[in-house]
C-alpha positions as CSV (number, residue, x, y, z in Angstrom):
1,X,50.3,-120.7,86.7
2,X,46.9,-120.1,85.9
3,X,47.2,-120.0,82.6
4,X,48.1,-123.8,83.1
5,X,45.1,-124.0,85.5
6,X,42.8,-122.7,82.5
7,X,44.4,-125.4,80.0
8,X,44.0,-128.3,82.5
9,X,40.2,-127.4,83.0
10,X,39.6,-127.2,79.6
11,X,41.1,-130.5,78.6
12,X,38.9,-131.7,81.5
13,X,35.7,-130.0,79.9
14,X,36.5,-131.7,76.3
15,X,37.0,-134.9,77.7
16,X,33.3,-134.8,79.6
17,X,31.6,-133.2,76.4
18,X,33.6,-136.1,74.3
19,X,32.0,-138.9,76.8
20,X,28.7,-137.7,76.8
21,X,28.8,-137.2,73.1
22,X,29.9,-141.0,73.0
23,X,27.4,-142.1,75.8
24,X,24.4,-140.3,73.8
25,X,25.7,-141.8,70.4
26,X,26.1,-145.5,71.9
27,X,22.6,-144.9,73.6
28,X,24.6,-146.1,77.5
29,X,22.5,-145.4,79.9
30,X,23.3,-146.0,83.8
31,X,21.7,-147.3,86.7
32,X,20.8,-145.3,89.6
33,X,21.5,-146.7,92.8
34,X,19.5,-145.7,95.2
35,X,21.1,-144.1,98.5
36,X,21.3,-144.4,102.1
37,X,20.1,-141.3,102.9
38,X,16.8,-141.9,100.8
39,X,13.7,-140.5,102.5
40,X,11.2,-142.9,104.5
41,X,7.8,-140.6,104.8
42,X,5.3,-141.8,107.2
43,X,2.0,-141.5,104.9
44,X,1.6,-140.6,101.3
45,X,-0.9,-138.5,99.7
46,X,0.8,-137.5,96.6
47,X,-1.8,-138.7,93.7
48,X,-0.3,-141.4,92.9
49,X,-0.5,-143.6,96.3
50,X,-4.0,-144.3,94.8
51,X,-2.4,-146.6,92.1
52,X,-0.1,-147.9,94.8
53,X,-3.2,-148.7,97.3
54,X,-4.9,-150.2,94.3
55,X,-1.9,-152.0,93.3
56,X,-1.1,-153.3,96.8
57,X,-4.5,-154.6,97.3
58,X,-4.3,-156.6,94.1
59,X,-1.1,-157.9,95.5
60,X,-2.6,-158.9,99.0
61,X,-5.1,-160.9,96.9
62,X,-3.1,-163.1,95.4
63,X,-1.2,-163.7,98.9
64,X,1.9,-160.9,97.7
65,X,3.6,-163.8,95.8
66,X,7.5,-164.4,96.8
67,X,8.8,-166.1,93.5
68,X,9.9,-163.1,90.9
69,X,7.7,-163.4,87.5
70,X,4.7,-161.7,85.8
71,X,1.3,-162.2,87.1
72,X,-2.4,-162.4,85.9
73,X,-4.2,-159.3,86.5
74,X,-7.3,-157.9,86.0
75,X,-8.2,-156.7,82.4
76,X,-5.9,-158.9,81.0
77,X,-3.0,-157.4,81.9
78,X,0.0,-158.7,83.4
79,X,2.0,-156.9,86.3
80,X,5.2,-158.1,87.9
81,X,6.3,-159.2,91.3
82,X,10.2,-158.4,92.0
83,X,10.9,-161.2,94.6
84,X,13.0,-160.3,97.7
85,X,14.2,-156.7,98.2
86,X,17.1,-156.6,99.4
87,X,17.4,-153.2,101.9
88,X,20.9,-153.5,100.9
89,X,21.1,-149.3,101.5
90,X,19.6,-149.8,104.8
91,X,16.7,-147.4,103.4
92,X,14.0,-149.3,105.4
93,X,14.2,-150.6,108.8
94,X,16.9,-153.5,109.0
95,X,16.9,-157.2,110.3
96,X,13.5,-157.6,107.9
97,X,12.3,-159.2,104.8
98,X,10.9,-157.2,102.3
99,X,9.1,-158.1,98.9
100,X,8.8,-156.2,96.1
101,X,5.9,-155.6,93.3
102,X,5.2,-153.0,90.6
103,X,2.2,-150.6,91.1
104,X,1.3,-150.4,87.4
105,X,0.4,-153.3,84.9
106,X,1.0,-153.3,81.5
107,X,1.3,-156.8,78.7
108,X,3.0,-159.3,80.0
109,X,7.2,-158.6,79.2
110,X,6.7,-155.3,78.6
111,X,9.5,-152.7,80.1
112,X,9.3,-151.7,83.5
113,X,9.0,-149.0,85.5
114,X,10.3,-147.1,88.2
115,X,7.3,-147.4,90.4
116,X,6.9,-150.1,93.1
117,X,5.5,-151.4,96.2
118,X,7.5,-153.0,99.1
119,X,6.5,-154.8,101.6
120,X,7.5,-155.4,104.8
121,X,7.4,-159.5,105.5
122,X,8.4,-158.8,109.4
123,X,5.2,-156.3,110.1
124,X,2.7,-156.0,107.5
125,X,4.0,-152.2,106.3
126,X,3.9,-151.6,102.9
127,X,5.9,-148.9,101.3
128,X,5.6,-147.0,98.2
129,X,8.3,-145.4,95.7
130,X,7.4,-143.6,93.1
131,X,11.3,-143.2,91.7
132,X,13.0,-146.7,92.2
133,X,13.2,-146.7,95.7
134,X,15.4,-143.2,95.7
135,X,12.5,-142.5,98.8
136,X,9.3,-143.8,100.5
137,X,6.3,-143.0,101.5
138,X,4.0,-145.7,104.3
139,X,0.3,-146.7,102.6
């Protein structure tokens, strides 16, 4: 019997190694949703919630625009606004609306990354994630 247990876990090992191989070879990548049980921090002071206060009062400027699409911004950059986000984990309070922006600019188009601003329509709070809304911390 455990010989048979050996042989089953190896076939399982070869098929994993085989699907990464392939995943790496096609260059697959996957999205990462984020979870319910993300973390919601009350104040941030990690070094990057300097970019996101920088970002966010940018944003508040230009009235934290609702329509999704790439904006002017200063030194002729571009950054983008995300449009409704959607609390569809239930990460933040619930029963609100939420907008979303990215903290840093770049040229307009260019690839996006993980780190954004939300903000709480219903109160004023803004929120900041530094890893694709996986957790947040209160500006």
């Amino acid at each position: 019997m455990q010989t048979l247990d050996r042989t089953r876990l190896s076939w399982t090992k070869r098929v994993l190694v085989a699907l990464s191989a392939l995943v790496s070879v096609l260059g697959v990548t996957t999205a990462v949703t984020p979870t319910a049980d993300a973390a919601v921090y009350s104040s941030c002071t990690m070094t990057r919630c300097t970019a996101a206060r920088s970002a966010n009062s940018t944003w508040a400027a230009k009235g934290y625009p609702s329509t999704r699409g790439w904006y002017s911004w200063p030194n002729g950059q571009c950054n983008f606004a995300g449009g409704t986000f959607y609390n569809r984990e239930g990460q933040l309070p619930s029963g609100r609306s939420y907008l979303e922006f990215d903290v840093y600019p770049r040229a307009c188009g260019a690839a996006r990354d993980a780190y954004r601003i939300v903000v709480d329509r219903t109160t004023g709070a803004v929120y900041f994630s530094p890893n694709h809304y996986a957790d947040f911390y209160r500006l």
